[in-house]
N, C-alpha and C positions, 0 to 999 in steps of 0.2 A: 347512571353511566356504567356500561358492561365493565369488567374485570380488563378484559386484553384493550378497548380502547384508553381505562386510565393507564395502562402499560405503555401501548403505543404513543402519547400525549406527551408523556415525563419523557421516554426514549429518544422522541424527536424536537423536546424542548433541549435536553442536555448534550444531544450531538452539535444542536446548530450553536449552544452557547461552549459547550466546549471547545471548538471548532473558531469559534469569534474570538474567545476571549482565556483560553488555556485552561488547564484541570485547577490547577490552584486558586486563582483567581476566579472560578466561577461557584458562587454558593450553590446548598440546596434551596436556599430561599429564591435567588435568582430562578434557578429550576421550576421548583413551584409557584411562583409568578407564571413565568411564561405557559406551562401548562395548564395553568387555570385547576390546579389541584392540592390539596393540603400536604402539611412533610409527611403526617402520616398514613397518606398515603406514598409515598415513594419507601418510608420505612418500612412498612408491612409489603411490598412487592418487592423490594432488594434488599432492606436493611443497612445497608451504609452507601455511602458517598463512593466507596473504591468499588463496591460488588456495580452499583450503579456504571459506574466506568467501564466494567470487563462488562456488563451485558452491552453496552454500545459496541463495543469492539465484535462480540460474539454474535449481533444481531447484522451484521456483514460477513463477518469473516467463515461461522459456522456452512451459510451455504454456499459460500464460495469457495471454504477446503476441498466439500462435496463435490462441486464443481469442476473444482482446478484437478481432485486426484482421476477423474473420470476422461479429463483431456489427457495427462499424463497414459494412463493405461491405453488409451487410444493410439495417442501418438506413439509408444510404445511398442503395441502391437501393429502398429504401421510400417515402424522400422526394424522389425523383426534382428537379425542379431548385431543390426549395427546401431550403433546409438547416435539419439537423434540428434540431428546439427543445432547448434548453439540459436538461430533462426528460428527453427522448428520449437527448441525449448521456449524463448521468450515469446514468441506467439501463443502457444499454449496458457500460457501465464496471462499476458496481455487479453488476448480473447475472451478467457473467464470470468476477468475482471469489468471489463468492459460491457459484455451480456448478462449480465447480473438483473435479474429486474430492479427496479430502481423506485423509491417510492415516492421519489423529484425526482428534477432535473439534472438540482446540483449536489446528487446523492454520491457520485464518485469524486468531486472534486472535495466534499467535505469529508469523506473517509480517506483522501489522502490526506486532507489537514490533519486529522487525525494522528493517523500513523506517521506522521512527521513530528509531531509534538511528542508523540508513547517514546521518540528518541534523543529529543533534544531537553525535552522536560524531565523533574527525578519523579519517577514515577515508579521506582522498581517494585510493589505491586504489581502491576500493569506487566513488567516484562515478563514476570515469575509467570503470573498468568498466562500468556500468549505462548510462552516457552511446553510452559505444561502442556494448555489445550491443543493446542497448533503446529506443534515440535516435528509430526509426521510428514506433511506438506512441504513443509518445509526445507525439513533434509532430504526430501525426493528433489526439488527443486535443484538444491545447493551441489546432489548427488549429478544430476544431469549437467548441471553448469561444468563442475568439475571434468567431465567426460568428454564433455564438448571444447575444451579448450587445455588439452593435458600441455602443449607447450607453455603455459604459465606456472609462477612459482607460485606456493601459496601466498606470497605474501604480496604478489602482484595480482594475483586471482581476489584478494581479499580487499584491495584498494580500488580494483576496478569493478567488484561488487556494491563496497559504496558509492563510486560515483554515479554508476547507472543507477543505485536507488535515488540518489539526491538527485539527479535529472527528472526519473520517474514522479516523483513528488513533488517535485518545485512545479512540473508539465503540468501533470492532471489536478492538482490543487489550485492551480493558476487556471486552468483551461476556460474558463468561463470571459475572465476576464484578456486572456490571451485571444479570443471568438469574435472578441469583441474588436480589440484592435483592427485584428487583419481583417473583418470587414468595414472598419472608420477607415481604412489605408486604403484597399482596393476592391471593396465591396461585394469580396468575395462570401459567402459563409462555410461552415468549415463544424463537421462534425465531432464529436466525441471519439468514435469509430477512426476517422479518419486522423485525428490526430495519433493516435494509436497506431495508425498503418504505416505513419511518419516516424513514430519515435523509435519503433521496436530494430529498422536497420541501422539506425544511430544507435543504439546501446549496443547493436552487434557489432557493428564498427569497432567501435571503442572498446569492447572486449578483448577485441582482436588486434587491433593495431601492433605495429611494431615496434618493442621496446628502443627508445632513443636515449635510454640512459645510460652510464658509465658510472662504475664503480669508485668513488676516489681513493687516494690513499689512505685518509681518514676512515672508509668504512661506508659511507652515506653515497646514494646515486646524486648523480647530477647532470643536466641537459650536456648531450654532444653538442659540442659548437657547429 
């Protein structure tokens, strides 16, 4: 067996079980079950359990930074001195991730499971990691958000950045299953792409929306009646 196929074997054994069944709960041994390869073969290619994990993450994310900063400079140099609309930012995003070549089907809905666990799971490895490798994209991203919606506080800018990520994640880590539905309902079928075309004016929405809250006397907002 070549060197990059026992590579790719362990990689796409530990995504789908990471992915199923969380970083903690899944062994190397489970790993090496399912890839039909010895531990020491996974410790002589990555050498521990956590380097294991950042190459899952980096075997997506490395060429879709590529990706993502090449739509950024694009759209950039599209909107020349004006910065480009909150719309134009999440497309860019959306679009990169979505045309990614993919090596299944349910290659994006498992990398969002992913990246919803790297948050909900203690993995600070994992963040240290992402922070280090991935920090540029990132803050181009965060920077553009910012620009696109200067009437927000940060601390409304910052809540409404989570919720679009936990929308984004809940969507495209479901989407398979979501595909399914809405053609058992109306026999519709219903792309990848397409869910993407749907979600990305909903996140702008919501970005954007207008504040309905009041300050109390206390300090803390609270719904206008």
């Amino acid at each position: 067996m070549a060197q990059s196929d026992t590579v790719d074997r362990i990689l796409d054994a530990a995504e789908e079980l990471f992915a199923e069944r969380g970083f903690s709960e899944t062994s190397l041994r489970m790993i090496t079950s399912k890839a039909k390869v010895n531990l020491a073969a996974v410790n002589y290619h990555f050498g521990s359990k956590n380097a294991l994990i950042h190459a899952v993450f980096a075997r997506f994310l490395t060429p879709f930074s590529a990706t993502l900063e090449k739509a950024f400079d694009e759209l950039e140099e599209r909107c020349g001195d004006q910065p480009p609309t909150l719309n134009q930012t999440l497309w860019a995003l959306t679009e990169s991730a979505v045309r990614m070549p993919q090596r299944n089907e349910k290659g994006i809905s498992i990398f969002m499971r992913l990246l919803g666990l790297a948050y909900t799971q203690s993995q600070g490895h994992l963040r240290k990691f992402l922070e280090q490798e991935y920090s540029e994209p990132f803050s181009r991203f965060m920077r553009l958000l910012k620009a696109a919606t200067p009437q927000l506080s940060a601390v409304d800018r910052y809540w409404r950045i989570q919720f679009m990520l936990g929308a984004t994640a809940f969507t495209m880590s479901s989407s398979d299953a979501l595909r399914d539905i809405l053609q058992n309902k109306t026999g519709v079928e219903t792309s990848v792409q397409e869910i993407a075309a749907r979600l990305v004016p909903f996140l702008a929405a919501g970005m954007q929306a207008e504040d309905t809250l009041l300050v109390s006397p206390a300090g803390s907002k609270v719904p206008v009646a």
